[in-house]
C-alpha positions in Angstrom: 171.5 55.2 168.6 171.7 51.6 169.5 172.8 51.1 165.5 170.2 49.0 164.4 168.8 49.8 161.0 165.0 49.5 160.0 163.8 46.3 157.2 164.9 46.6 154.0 162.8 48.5 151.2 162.9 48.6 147.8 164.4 51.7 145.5 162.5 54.7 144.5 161.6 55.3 141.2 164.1 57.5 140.5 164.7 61.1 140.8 164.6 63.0 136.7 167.2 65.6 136.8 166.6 68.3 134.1 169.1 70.9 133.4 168.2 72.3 130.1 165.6 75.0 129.4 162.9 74.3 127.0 163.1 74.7 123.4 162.3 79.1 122.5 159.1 79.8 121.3 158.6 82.0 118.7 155.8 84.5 118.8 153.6 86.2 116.0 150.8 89.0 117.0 148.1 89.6 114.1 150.2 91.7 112.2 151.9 95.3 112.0 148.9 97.5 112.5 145.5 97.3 114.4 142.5 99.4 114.9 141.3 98.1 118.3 141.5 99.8 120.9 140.3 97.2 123.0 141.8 93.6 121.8 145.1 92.0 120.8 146.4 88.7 120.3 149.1 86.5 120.1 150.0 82.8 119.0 153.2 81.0 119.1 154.8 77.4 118.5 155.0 75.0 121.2 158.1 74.4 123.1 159.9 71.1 123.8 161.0 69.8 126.7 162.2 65.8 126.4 163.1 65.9 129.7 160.7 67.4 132.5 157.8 68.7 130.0 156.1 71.9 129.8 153.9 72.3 132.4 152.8 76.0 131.3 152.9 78.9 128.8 152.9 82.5 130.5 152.4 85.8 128.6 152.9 89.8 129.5 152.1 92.8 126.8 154.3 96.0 127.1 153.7 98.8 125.1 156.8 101.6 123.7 155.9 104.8 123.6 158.4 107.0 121.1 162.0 107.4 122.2 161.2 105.4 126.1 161.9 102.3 127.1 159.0 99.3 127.1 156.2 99.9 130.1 154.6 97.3 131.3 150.6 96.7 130.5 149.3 93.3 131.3 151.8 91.5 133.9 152.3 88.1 133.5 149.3 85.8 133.1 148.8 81.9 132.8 147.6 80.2 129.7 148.5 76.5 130.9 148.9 74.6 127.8 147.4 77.1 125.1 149.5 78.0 122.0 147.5 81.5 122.1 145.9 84.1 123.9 143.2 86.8 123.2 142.6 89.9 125.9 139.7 91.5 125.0 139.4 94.2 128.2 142.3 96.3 127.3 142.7 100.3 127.3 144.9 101.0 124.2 146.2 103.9 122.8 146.3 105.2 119.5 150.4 105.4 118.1 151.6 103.1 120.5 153.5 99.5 119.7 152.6 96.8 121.9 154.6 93.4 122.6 154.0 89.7 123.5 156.2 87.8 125.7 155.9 84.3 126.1 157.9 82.3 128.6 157.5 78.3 128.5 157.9 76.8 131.9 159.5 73.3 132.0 158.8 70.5 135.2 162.0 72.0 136.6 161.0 75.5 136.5 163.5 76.1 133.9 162.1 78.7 131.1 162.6 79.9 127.4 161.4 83.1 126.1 160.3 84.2 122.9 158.6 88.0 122.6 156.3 89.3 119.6 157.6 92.3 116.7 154.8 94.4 117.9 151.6 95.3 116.9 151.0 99.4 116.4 147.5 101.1 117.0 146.5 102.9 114.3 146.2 106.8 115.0 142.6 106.9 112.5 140.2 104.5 113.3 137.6 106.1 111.3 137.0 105.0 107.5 137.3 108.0 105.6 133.9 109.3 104.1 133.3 109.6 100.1 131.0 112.0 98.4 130.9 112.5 94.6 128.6 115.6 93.2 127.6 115.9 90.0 129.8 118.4 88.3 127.2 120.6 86.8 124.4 121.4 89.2 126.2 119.8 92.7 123.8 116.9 93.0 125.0 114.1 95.7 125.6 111.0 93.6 127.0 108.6 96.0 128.0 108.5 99.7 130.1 106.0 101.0 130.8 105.8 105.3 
């Protein structure tokens, strides 16, 4: 109150203002068709960030079912730095599509998104089973499982 003003001290090291999102990410699952009803997987590039950095990577998987909109089945998770994830404890269903989307997360918060063309389960999961019989007398000649 009386005006008098502390000693002097020397300037902070700045303050880094970031105001652009990072670079999109783009996403690939492990192709158009899987039998597991148990596993899926997704990769995708790294994002790029000059000013803040990425600080993390963070994925969901929605599945469509026909003719409704996506519903959520894994809600967003944390992959820190990793350009991939693998979930191995999932309940899928046969003749569903399911999605990855990524979100890269800059040192401002700021985020990109990139999401996955889908992976469908495949309705048979069970290799068909080949017999051949001798055409004369009906004799098995090969089974394949």
């Amino acid at each position: 109150r009386a005006g008098l003003w502390s000693a002097w001290s020397p300037a902070s090291d700045g303050i880094l203002v970031d105001m652009t999102p990072p670079s999109p990410v783009t996403v690939s699952d492990d192709g158009v068709t899987t039998t597991s009803l148990t596993t899926l997987h997704a990769a995708w590039t790294a994002a790029r960030d000059p000013e803040s950095g990425i600080i993390k990577y963070e994925y969901q998987i929605t599945e469509t079912l026909p003719r409704v909109y996506q519903k959520l089945r894994v809600g967003w998770g944390s992959v820190g730095l990793a350009t991939d994830v693998t979930r191995t404890d999932l309940s899928l269903k046969k003749s569903r599509t399911y999605y990855f989307t990524i979100r890269a997360i800059n040192g401002a918060g700021l985020v990109s998104w990139g999401a996955s063309n889908g992976i469908r389960v495949m309705a048979d999961t069970i290799p068909p089973v080949v017999r051949i019989a001798y055409p004369t007398n009906g004799t098995l000649l090969g089974a394949a499982n």
